[in-house]
KOLZA-808314 format. One line per 4 residues: number of its first residue (from 1); their letters; for each residue y, x, z of C-alpha. Coordinates in steps of 0.02 Angstrom, whole numbers, plus 32768, in hexadecimal, padded with zeros to 4 digits. Each point is the difference from the previous one (the first is absolute). Layout:
NUM) A) Y/X/Z | ...
END
This chain:
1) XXXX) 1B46/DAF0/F903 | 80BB/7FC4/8008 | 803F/8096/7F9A | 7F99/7FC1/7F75
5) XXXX) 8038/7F5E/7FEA | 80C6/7FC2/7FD9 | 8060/7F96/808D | 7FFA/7F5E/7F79
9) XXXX) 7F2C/8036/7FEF | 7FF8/7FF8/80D2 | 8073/7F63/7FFF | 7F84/7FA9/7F79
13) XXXX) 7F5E/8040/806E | 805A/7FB6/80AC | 8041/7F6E/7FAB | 7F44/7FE0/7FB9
17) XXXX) 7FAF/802A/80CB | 8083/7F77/804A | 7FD6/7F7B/7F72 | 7F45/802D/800D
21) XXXX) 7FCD/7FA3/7F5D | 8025/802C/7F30 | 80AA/7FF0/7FD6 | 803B/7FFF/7F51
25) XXXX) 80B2/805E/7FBF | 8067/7F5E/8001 | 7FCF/7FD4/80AF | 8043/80BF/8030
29) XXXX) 808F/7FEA/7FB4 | 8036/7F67/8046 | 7FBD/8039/80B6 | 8048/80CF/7FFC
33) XXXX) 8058/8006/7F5F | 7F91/805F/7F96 | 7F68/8017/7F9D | 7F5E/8081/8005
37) XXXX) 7FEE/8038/7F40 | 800A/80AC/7FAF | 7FDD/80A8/8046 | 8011/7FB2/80A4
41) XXXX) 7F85/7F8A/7FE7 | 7F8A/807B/7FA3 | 7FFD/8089/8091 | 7FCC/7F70/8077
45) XXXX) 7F7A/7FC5/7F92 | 7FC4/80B0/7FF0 | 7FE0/801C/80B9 | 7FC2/7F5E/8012
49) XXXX) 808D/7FC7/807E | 8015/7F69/7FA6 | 7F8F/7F95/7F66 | 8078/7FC2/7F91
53) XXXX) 7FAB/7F76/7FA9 | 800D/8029/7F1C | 7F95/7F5B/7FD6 | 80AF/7F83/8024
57) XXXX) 805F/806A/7FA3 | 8013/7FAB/7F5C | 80A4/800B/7F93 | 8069/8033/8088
61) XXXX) 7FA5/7FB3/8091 | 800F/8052/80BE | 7FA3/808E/8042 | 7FB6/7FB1/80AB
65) XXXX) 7FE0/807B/808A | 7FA6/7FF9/8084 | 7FDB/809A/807F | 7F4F/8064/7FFF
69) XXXX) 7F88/8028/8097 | 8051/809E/7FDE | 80A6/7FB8/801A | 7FF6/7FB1/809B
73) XXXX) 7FAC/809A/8043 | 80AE/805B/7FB7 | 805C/7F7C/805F | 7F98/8014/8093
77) XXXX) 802B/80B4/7FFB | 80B0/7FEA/7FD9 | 8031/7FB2/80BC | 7FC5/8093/8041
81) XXXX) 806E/806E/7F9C | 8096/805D/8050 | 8049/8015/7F64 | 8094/7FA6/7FA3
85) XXXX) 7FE8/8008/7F3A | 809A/8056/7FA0 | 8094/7FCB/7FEC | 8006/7FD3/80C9
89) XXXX) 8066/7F74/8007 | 8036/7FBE/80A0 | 7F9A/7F4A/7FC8 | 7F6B/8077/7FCC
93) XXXX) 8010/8055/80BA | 8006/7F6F/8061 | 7F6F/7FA1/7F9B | 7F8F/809D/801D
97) XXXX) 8030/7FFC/80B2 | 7FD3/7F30/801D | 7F59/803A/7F79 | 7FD9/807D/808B
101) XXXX) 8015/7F95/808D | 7F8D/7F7B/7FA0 | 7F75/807B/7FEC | 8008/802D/80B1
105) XXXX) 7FDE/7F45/8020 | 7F6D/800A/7F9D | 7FA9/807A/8056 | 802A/7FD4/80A8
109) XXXX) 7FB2/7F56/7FD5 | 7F7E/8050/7F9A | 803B/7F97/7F72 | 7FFB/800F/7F35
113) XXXX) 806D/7FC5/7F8B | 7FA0/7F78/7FAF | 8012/7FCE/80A8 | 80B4/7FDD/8012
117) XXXX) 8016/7FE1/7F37 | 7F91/7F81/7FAE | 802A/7F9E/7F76 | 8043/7F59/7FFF
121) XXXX) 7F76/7F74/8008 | 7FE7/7FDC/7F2D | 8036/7F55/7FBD | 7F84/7F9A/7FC6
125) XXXX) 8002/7FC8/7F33 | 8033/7F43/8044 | 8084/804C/8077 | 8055/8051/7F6E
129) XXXX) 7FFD/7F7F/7FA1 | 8067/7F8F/8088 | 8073/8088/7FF5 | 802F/8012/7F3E
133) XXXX) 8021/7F42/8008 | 806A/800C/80A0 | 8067/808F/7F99 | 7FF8/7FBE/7F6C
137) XXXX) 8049/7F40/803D | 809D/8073/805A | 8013/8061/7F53 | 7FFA/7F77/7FA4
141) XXXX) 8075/7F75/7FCC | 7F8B/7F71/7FB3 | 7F3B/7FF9/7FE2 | 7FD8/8073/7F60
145) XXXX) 809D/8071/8015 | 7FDC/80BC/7FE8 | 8002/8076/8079 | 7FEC/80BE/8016
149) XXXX) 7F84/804C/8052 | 808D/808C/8025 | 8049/7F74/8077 | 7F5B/7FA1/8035
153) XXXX) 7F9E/809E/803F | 8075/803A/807B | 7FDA/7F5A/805A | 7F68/800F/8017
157) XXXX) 7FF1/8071/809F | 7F7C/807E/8016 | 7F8E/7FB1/7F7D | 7FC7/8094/7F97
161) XXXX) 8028/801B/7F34 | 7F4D/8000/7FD6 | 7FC5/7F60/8056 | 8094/7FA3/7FDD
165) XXXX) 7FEB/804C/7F3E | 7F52/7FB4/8013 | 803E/7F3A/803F | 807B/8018/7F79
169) XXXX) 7F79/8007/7F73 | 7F99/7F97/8045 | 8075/7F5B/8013 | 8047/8043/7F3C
173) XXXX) 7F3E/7FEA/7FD5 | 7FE3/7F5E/804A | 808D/7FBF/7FA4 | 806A/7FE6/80B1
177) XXXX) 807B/807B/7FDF | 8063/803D/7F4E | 8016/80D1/8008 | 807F/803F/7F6A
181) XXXX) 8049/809C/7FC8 | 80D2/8014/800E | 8024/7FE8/7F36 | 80A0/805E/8017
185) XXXX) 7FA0/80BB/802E | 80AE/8037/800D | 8028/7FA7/8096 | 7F7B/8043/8074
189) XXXX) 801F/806E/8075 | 7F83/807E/8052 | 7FEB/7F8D/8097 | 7FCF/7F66/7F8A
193) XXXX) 7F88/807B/7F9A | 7F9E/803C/80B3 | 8005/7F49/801D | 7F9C/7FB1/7F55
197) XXXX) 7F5A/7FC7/8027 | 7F95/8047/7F60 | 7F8A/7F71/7F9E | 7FA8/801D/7F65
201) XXXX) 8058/80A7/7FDF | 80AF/7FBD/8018 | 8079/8013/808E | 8038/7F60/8038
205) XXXX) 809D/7FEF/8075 | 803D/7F3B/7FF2 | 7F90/7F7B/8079 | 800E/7F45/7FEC
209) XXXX) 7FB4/7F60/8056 | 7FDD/7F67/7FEF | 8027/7FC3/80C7 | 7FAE/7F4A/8022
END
């Protein structure tokens, strides 16, 4: 199946096996340097390699991937290929060779992958929380500054953009938090865009609170 698929298509599906859970565009691009969209994207949907999830996509919102049955069982098959996908490289050779030795592992111990890649335990809603007013007390310079959530999500480790999307909303409704859109449009760049935690039909990228 490798001759179907595009070396940044296989790097997206191993990428997606290692991390074991959905990842969105933004978190690819910070972790490998690119994104799944377009043709690429499309082709892998197709096949059903990977479910790339339409409903977050809103104004400009992130694709979030996440690999099929069907792609594991391509990954699966994958360490057992002798192949290396065109252009060979001399870093595509070697990580086909350390892929091969990896699936050799596997059957020798009679192992899957969901065995050796699971995703991270999930933060709870409360656990999130802690961890926007950690960030946001670093960001910030006084109680009620503004803050973007460009700079406060990237410190909030492995907590995912839906659930921490969801704690966002929730402290905004409960009054606990104050969510605004950048007035200057201009200004924002593609990372602060990703980054805007959508309320009421509007993208919102500044955060304030009131710290006790």
């Amino acid at each position: 199946m490798t001759d179907r698929l595009g070396q940044k298509q296989i790097a997206a599906m191993l990428v997606l096996m290692v991390i074991a859970r959905e990842m969105s565009n933004p978190e690819l691009d910070e972790m490998v340097g690119f994104t799944l969209d377009g043709k690429e994207r499309r082709q892998l949907n197709d096949l059903d390699l990977v479910s790339s999830d339409r409903s977050k996509v809103l104004r400009g919102r992130p694709f979030v991937h996440e690999l099929t049955e069907y792609g594991w069982a391509w990954c699966e098959e994958e360490l057992s290929s002798e192949g290396v996908p065109s252009p060979r490289t001399s870093l595509g050779s070697a990580l086909y060779v350390l892929l091969g030795g990896l699936g050799r592992h596997l059957r020798r111990e009679r192992l899957r992958l969901a065995d050796l890649f699971m995703p991270e335990v999930q933060l709870t809603a409360d656990e999130i929380e802690t961890r926007i007013r950690i960030a946001y007390r670093k960001l910030s310079q006084a109680p009620r500054d503004w803050v973007g959530l460009v700079d406060l999500r990237p410190m909030l480790g492995e907590a995912s953009t839906v659930d921490v999307d969801a704690v966002l909303k929730e402290l905004s409704r409960s009054g606990q938090v104050r969510l605004v859109p950048e007035s200057n449009r201009k200004a924002l760049t593609a990372a602060a865009h990703a980054a805007a935690v959508r309320i009421g039909g509007e993208d919102n990228h500044l955060l304030s609170i009131e710290e006790p």
